[in-house]
N, C-alpha and C positions, 0 to 999 in steps of 0.2 A: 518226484513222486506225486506230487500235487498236481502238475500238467496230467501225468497219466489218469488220474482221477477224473480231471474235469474232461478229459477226452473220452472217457469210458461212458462219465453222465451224459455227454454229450450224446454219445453213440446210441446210446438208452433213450433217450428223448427224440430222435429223428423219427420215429410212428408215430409222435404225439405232433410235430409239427406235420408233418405230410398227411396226416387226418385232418388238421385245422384249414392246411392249403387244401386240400383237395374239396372239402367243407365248405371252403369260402367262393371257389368256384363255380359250386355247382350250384350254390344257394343265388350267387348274383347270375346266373345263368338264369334261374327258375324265376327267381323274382322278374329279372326285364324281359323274358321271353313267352313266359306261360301263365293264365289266367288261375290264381289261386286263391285263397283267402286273406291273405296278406294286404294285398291292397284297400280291401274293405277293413281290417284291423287299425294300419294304421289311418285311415282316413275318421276314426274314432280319433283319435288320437288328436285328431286337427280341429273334432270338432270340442273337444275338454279344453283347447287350448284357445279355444274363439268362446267359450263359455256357454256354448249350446249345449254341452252335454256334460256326466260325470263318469269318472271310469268304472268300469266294472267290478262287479264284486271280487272275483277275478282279477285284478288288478296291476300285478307283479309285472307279466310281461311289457304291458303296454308303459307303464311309466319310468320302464330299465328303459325303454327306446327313446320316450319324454324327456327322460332327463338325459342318459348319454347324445342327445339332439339337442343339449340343451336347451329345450324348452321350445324349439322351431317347430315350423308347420312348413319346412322344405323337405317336400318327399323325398329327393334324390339325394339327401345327408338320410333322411328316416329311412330309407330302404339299402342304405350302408350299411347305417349302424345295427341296424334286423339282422343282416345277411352275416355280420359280426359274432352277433348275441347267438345265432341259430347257431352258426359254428363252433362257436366257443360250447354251448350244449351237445352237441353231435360229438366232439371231442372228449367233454364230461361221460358222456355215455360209455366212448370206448374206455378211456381209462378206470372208469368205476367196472365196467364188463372183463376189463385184463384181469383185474382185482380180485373180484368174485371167484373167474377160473381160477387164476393162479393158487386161492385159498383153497376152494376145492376140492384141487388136483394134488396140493402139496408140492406143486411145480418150480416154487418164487427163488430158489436155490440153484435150479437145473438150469442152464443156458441154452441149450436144446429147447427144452422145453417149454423157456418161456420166449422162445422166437416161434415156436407150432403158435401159443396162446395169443401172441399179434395176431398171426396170421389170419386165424379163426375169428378174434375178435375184432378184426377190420370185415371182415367175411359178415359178421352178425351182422353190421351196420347197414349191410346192402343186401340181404334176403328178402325172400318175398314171395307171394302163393306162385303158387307153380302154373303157370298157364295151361289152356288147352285149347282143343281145335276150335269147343261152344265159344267159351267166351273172350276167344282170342281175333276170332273169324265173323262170328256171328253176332252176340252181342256187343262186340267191341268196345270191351273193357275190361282192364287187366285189375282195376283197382274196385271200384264199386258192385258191390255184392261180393264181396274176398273179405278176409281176416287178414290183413296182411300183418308185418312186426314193425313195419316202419311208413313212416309218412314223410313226402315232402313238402307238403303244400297249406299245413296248417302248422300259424307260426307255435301257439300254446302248448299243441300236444309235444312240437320237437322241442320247445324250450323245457318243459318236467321231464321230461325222459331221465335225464341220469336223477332228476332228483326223487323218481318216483324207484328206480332201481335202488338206490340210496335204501330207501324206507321198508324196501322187499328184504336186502341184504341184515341191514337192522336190527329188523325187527325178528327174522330168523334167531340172530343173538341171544335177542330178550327172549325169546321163548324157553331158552337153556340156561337160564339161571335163576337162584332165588333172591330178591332184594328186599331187602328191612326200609326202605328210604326212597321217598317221593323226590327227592334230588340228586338221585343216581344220575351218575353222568349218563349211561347208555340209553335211561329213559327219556331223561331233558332232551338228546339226541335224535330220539324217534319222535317227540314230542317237538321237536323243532320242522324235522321233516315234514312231519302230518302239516303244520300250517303250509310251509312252503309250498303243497303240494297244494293246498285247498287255492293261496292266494296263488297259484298260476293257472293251473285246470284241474279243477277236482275231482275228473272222471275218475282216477285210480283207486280216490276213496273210497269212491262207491263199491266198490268189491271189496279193498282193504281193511274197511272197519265190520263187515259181520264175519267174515273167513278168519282173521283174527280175533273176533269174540270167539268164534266157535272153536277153534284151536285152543284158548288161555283155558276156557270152562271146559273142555273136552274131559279133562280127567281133574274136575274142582274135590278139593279137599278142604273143608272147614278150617282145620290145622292151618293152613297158608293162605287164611283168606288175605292179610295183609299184601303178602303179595300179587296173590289174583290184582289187590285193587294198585297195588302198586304199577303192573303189566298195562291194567287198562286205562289208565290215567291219560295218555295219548289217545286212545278210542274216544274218551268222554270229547276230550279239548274237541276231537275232531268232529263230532256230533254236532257239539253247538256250535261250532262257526260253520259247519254244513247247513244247521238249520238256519243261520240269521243271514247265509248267502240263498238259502230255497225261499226267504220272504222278501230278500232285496231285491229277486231275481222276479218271483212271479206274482208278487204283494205289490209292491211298490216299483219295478219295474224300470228299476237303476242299471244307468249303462246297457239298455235295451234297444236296437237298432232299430225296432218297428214300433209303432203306433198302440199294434194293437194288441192286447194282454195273449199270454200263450201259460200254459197249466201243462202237470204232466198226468198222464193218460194211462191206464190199459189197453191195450190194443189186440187186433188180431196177431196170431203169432207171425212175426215176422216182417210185420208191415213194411220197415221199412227197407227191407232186403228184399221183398218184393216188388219194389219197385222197379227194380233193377234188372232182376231176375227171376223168372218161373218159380212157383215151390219146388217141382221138382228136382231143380238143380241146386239146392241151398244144400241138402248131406254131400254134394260131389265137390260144391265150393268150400266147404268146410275141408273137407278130406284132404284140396288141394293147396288149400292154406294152412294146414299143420300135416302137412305131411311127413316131416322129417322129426318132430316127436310119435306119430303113429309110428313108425317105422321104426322105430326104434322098441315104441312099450312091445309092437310083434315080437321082437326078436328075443329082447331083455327084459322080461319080465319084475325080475330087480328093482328096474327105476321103479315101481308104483310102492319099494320101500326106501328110496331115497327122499327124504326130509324135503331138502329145497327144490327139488319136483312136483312133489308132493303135495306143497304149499304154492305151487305157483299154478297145477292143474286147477285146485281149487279158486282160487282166483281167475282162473279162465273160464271155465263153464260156469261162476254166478256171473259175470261180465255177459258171455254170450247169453244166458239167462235171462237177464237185464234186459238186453237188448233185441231179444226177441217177443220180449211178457209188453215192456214199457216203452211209450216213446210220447214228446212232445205233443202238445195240441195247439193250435192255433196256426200262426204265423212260421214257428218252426219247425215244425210238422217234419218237414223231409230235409232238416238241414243233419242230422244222424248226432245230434250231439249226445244220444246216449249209448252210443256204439265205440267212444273215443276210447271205453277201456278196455278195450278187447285188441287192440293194436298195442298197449301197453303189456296188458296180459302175455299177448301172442311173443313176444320179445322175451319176457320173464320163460317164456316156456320154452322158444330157443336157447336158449340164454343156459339154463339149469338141464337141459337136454345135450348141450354141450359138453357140460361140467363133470356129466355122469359118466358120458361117451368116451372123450379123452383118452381119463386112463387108460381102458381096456386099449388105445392104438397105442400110446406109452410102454406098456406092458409085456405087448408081445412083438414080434420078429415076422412074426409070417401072418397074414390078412388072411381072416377065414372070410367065407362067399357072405355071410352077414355082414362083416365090418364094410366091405367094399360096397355092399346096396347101401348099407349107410351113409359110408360117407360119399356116393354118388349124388344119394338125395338132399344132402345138404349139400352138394358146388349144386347140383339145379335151383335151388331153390336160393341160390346167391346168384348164379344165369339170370334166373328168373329177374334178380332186381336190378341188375343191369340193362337186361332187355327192356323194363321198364323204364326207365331214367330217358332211354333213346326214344320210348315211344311218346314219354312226354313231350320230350325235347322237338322232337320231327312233326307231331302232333301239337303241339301246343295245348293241350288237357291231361288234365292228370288221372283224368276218368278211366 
């Protein structure tokens, strides 16, 4: 009986190792073949370790690498142990993403069901904006000026992923219930995420903490203020160590690669999307990097009263918001570090665009001409992130 059990776990756990393998390949692939951010990352890392520098406020990734490096300044162990840690979060992703659907959908029971929610949710891992003739031929590039759901070449933003998904899932929770007590497990919970999130990249916060104030107050009642404050208690925590990382970063200029001081800005809209690309092609970039939740609000109208849609649209357009109002001044002017949450965003929105879609092929027998545009636009838009992966690879830019 026991054998048959651990055969069955077994069998249930072979998507989690073949994401990790296939994870670990690609990541040692991208590191020794193709120019990313990575190698500027850890070469920080060499220099906290020769005592030229101190880490960043941001700090998580880089000293999980320090320290499973044991404290080395040999790249060829640190661009292991990276390629490890990336995979090990790429794999965090899909399993917290099985998760998500399977709750959802009401799936976690059906064996059918939850072999579709693999499928899909290996599918998520490798979507991507949909190319076109412009800037597939012409500007030649599939990633820069796109929203894409996923990155492979910046180690911070792959390493939060599932823990910024973690915090969306959550934090969904807490919005459905009432709590008397500041030591509610579900809020220490979201209240644990929110750091984690801040000490790896804290681009997610940036959207996460007003889109969740304006949700908690959306409908405030005096009666429950306790709770109100009880809900916002991770907001606050996440304020102040945003602020005392917004003065370590551009005050005092800790764990900063350049020299010289860099501020953040208003800018013209878009700046830094047009660098890349014409204004006028920025609504057809967009179009083509959420295509597959357009395509769906067309058809289903519904999703815009689905909750974790709902929640995760809002968090996409202040993200795109963000990063068309705001961007760096100085030195990092055009490095897009306030556009990192709009690729997190983008993921939440595949992600709960999934969730919603699902059922309805669960449910029925026979594909109406909607279901099938639909799910056409999501395999292209998982095409899409394969033909990416190649163009990196053959290419050597992940541009």
């Amino acid at each position: 009986m026991s054998s048959t059990i651990n055969k069955k776990n077994k069998s249930r756990n072979i998507d989690n190792i073949l994401v990790f393998v296939v994870s670990l390949i690609l990541f040692l692939a991208i590191i020794n073949s193709i120019s990313t951010d990575i190698p500027a990352h850890l070469q920080s890392i060499v220099r906290v370790n020769a005592g030229n520098a101190s880490y960043a406020p941001h700090f998580l990734f880089f000293f999980a690498v320090n320290f499973l490096s044991f404290f080395s300044s040999n790249i060829s162990l640190m661009l292991f142990v990276t390629a490890v840690i990336l995979s090990l979060a790429t794999l965090g992703k899909f399993v917290v993403s099985k998760e998500v659907i399977s709750e959802l959908t009401f799936s976690s029971n059906h064996e059918h069901k939850r072999m579709v929610i693999k499928i899909v949710s290996f599918m998520l891992l490798f979507c991507f904006a949909i190319p076109d003739v412009y800037n597939f031929f012409i500007v030649k590039k599939m990633y820069l000026g796109r929203t894409p759901s996923v990155v492979w070449h910046n180690s911070t933003t792959i390493s939060v992923f599932p823990f910024a998904i973690l915090l969306f899932w959550r934090q969904l929770k807490l919005f459905d219930n009432v709590y008397t007590s500041f030591f509610n497990r579900d809020v220490l919970i979201v209240s644990v995420l929110v750091c984690l999130n801040i000490f790896i990249k804290p681009s997610f916060i940036f959207v996460f903490i007003p889109i969740t104030v304006f949700i908690i107050l959306k409908d405030f009642e005096k009666t429950n203020l306790k709770d109100y404050l009880i809900k916002l208690f991770p907001v606050f925590l996440g304020v102040t160590l945003l602020g005392i990382q917004y003065i370590s970063i551009y005050y005092y200029q800790i764990g900063s690669f350049q020299a010289e001081k860099s501020s953040i800005a208003i800018t013209m809209p878009f700046e830094f999307f047009r660098r890349f690309i014409p204004g006028w092609y920025i609504p057809i970039s967009f179009a083509f990097s959420f295509a597959f939740p357009l395509i769906v609000i067309a058809y289903y109208r519904d999703i815009l009263k689905f909750r974790p849609f709902v929640y995760a649209l809002y968090l996409t357009l202040l993200g795109i918001f963000i990063s068309a109002i705001f961007n760096e001044a100085g030195p990092r002017r055009f490095h897009g570090n306030l556009v990192w949450q709009n690729i997190i965003c983008a993921y939440l929105l595949f992600l709960t665009t999934t969730s919603f879609i699902l059922p309805k092929f669960f449910n029925t027998k026979r594909y109406s001409k909607e279901m099938i545009i639909v799910g056409f636009v999501f395999v292209l838009h998982f095409l899409s992130g394969l033909l990416y992966l190649f163009k990196i690879y053959f290419t050597g830019s992940y541009h």
